[in-house]
N, C-alpha and C positions, 0 to 999 in steps of 0.2 A: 803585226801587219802594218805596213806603212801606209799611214795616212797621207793622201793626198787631194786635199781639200783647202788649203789657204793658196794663195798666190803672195808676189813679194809685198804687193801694198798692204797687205792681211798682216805681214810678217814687222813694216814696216810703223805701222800700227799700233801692233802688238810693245813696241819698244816703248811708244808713247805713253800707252799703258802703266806698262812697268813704272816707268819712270815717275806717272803721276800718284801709281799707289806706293812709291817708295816717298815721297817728298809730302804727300796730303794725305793718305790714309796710314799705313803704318804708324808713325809716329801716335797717334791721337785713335787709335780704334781703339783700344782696352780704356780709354778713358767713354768712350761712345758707347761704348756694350756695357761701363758700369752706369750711366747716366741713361740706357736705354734711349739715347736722343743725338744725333749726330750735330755738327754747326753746320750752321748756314755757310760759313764761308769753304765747306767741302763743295757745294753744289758751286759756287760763282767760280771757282776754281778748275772744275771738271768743265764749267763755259768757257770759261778761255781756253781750254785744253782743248775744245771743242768733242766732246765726250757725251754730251745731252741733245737731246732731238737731231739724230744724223741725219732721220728721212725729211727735215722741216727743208722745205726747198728755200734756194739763195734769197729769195725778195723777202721773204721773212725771217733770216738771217742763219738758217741752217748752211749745211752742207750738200744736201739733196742728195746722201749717199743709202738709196734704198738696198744696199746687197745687205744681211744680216748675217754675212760672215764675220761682219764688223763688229755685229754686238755680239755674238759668239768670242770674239776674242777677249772682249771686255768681260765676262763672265768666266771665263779660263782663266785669268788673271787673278781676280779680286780671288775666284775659290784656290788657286793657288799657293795663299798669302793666308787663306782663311778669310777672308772680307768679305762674309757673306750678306753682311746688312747691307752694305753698300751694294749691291747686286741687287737687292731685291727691290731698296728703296729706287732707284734709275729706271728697274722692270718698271715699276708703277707708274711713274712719272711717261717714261716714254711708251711702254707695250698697250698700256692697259685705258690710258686717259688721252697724247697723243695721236693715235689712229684716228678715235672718234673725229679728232676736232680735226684732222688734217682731210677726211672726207664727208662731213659731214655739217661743218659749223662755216656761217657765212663769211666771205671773203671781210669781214669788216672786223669782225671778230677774230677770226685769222690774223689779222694784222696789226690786234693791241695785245693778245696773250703769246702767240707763237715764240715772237721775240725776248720776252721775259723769259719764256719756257727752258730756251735754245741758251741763252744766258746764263742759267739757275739764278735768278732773280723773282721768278714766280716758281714756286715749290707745287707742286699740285697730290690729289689725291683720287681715287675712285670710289665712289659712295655710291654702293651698292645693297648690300646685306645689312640686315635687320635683323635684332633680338628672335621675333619669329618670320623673319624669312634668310635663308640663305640660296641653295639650291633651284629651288621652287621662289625663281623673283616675282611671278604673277602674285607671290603670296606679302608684296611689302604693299606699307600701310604709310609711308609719307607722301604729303599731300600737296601737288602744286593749284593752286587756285588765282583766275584771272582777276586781277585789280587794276583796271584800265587797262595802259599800257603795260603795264609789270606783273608780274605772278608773287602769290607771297605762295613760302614754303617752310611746310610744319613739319614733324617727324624726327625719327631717332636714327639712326645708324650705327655701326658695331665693326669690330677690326679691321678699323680704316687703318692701314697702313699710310706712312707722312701728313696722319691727321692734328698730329701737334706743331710740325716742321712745316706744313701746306702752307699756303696761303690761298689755298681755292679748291673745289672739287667738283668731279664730274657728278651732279648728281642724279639718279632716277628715281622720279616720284612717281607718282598716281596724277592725270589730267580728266579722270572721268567723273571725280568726284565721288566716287562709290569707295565701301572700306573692306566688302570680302575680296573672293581672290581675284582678279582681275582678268577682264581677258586680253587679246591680245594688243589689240588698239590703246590699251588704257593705260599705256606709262609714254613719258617723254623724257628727253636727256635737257640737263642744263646747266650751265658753265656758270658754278655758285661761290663768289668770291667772299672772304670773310669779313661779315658787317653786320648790323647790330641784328640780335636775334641768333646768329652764327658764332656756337658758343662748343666747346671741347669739355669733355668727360673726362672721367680719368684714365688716365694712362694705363693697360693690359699689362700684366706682367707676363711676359710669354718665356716658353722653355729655353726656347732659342733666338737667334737672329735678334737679339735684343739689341744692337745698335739702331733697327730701325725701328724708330716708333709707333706704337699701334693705342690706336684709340677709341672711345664712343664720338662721336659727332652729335650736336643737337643743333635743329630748328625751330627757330619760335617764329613764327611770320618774317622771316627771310625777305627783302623786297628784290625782287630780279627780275631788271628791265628785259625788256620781250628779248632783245639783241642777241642777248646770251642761252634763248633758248635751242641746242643744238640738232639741228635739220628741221621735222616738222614735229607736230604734235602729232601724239599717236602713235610715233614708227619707234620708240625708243625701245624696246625690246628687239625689233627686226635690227635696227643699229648695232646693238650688242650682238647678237645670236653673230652678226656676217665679221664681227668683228673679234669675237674666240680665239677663231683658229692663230692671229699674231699670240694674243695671251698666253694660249696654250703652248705652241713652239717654245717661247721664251722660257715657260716652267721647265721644261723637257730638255731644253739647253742648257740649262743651270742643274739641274740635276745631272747630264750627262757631265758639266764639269765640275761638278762636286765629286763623284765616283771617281772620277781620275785623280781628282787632287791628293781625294783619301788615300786611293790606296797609293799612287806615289809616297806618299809621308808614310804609310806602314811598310813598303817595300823598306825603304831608308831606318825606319823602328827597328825591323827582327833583322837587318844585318848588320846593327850595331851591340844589339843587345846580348847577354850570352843568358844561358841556363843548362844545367849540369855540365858545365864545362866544351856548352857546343855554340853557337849563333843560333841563333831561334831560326834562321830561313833555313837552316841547311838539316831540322825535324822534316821530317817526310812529311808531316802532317799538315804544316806551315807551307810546306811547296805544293801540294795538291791545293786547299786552299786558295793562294794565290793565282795557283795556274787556271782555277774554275771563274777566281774573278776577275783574272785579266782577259779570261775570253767572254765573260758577261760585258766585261766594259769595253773593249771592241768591239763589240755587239751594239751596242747602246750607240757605241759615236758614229757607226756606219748607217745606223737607222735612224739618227737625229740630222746626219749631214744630210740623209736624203732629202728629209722633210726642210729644211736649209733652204736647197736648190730648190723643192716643190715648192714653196713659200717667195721664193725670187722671182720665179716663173708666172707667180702669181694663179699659181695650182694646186695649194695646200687648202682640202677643205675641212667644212666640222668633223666628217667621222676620220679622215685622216690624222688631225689633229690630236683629236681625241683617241686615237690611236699608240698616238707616238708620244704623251705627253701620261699617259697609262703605265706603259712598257717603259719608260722611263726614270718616271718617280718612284716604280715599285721595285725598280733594280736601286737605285741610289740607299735603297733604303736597307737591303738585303747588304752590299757591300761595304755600306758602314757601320751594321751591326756585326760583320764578319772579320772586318778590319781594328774594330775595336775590344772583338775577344781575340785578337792576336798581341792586343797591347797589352793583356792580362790587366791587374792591377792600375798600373798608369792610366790603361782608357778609358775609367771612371774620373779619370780630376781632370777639371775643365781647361787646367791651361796645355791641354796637350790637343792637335786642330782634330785629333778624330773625335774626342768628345763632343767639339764643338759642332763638327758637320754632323754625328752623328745628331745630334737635337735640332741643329738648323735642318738637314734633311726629311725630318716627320713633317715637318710641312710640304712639301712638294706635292704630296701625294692627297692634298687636302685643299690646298691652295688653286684657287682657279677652277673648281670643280673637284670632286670627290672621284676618287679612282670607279668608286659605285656610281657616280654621274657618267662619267667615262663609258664604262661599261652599257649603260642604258643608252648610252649616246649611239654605239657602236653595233647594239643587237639592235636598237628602233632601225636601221639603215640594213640587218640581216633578212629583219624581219620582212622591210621592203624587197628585198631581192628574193626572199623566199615566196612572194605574193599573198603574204599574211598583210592583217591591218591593225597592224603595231602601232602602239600610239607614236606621236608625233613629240620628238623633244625640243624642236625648236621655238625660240622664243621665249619659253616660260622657265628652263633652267638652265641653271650656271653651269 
């Protein structure tokens, strides 16, 4: 089925792209994926490409290009080539930490981090999750506390992704001063730059996407000037909760172009490869296969480019989100274990991309909320329509 969903500036883009991951990533990712740590000079380089914060508007030196067919094509690209770290690391930096500060953090503040941001000259991160909280954030235990003007900030944090590479992160503590779980007034966001106190654990060794780096994060009385506290105190969970549904799309789009990438590369495997004397595509077994997950994966990119344009329109909300970032993850994940028992043999050794995606893909379904958060995401909103009084999952999880 013909996709028709990009326009020429989409396509025109798209070259740029290429171009940047044939000249900066190619070269240098199998040395990234073995050091688990990308260079700084990939991010100052995607700035001048102008590739980092699209939606930063022009006075803070973006491009102010809010349509996210943009960053859909950056995601098509990198899974393409296999460059899934690189994908994920930019999600973070722009999806996940950018939103916050672009509606939420004060014009002053805007105007000394933005421009680093938009640059890759300030590397950032989101610190969120804790040893015992992930899901359930009312349940984290780091601690901002008022010291005159400044707040000092204590606490642990856990798979900070670009928590070695950062140079700053977003992060949410506790403002109530209390250490069970919190309600909902009792966290605040705030833009934590690294300085003394602001120290890095060790490095996660993870299955996959090991280009980008994931780390513990620690605070020991952190000092951060009130400046950088993001909107007000109190509302830092309602900041997060409205601000998901980007998170989520961006999972959902990277999964949608992993599934594609995969199976392109296995389409290309079994009509090269032979057994008992035939091409592995032209088994009847291998063509049913294929033909079930070429119509899951048109499936997936007609239901992601929706949520695309719903999210343009500025219409994509939580349970939609959480809808389509669900049905997405848990297909990517079905296609590349599908596609890598068509590789027989081969699909177990890692320099071949479906082993790869297949490992970078278990995350999607994990990442940004558990397909089971999803879920509860999705029946709390049935529940309402059904005029039950289902509990409530905003605010309190991921």
């Amino acid at each position: 089925m013909k996709r028709s969903f990009f326009d020429e500036d989409h396509d025109l883009f798209r070259e740029v792209v290429q171009e940047f991951d044939a000249r900066e990533v190619a070269p240098h990712y199998a040395q990234w994926d073995a050091d688990h740590l990308m260079d700084r000079t990939l991010w100052t380089a995607a700035g001048e490409q102008g590739l980092l914060g699209l939606t930063v508007p022009e006075e803070f030196g973006g491009a102010g290009m809010a349509d996210y067919r943009f960053r859909t094509v950056m995601d098509e690209e990198f899974a393409a080539r296999n460059h899934l770290g690189v994908a994920l690391a930019f999600h973070l930096h722009d999806d996940m930490v950018l939103p916050h500060l672009l509606a939420y953090a004060s014009e002053d503040l805007k105007a000394r981090v933005l421009p680093g941001m938009v640059s890759g000259e300030l590397i950032t991160s989101i610190a969120m999750t804790e040893p015992g909280a992930g899901s359930d954030l009312r349940g984290i235990r780091t601690k901002a506390i008022r010291d005159g003007d400044d707040w000092l900030i204590s606490g642990q944090k856990t798979f900070i992704g670009n928590g070695l590479s950062g140079d700053a992160a977003l992060v949410l503590a506790r403002t109530d001063g209390g250490t069970g779980r919190g309600k909902h007034d009792s966290f605040s966001l705030f833009f934590v730059e690294k300085t003394s106190g602001y120290s890095v654990g060790r490095q996660l060794d993870k299955m996959g996407l090991r280009a980008s780096d994931t780390v513990e994060l620690f605070f020991d009385q952190v000092r951060v000037p009130s400046a950088q506290l993001v909107g007000e105190v109190g509302r830092g969970l309602e900041y997060c909760a409205a601000q998901l549904p980007q998170g989520r799309l961006a999972i959902a789009v990277a999964s949608s172009a992993v599934a594609r990438a995969t199976y392109t590369h296995t389409l290309r495997y079994v009509g090269e490869r032979n057994a008992f004397g035939e091409r592995v595509v032209d088994f009847q077994n291998t063509q049913f296969v294929l033909a079930d997950l070429l119509t899951e994966i048109e499936a997936t990119e007609a239901y992601v480019d929706q949520a695309v344009h719903a999210f343009n329109r500025g219409e994509l909300d939580a349970q939609d989100a959480a809808k389509v970032k669900l049905f997405a993850s848990e297909r990517v994940k079905t296609v590349t274990d599908r596609c890598l028992q068509l590789h027989g043999g081969y699909g177990y050794i890692l320099e071949y991309p479906v082993a790869q995606a297949f490992l970078g893909a278990r995350l999607l379904s994990i990442f940004g909320g558990t397909s089971e958060i999803m879920r509860s995401v999705i029946g709390s909103e049935l529940s309402r329509i059904a005029g039950g009084t289902g509990r409530s999952n905003r605010g309190g999880r991921a």
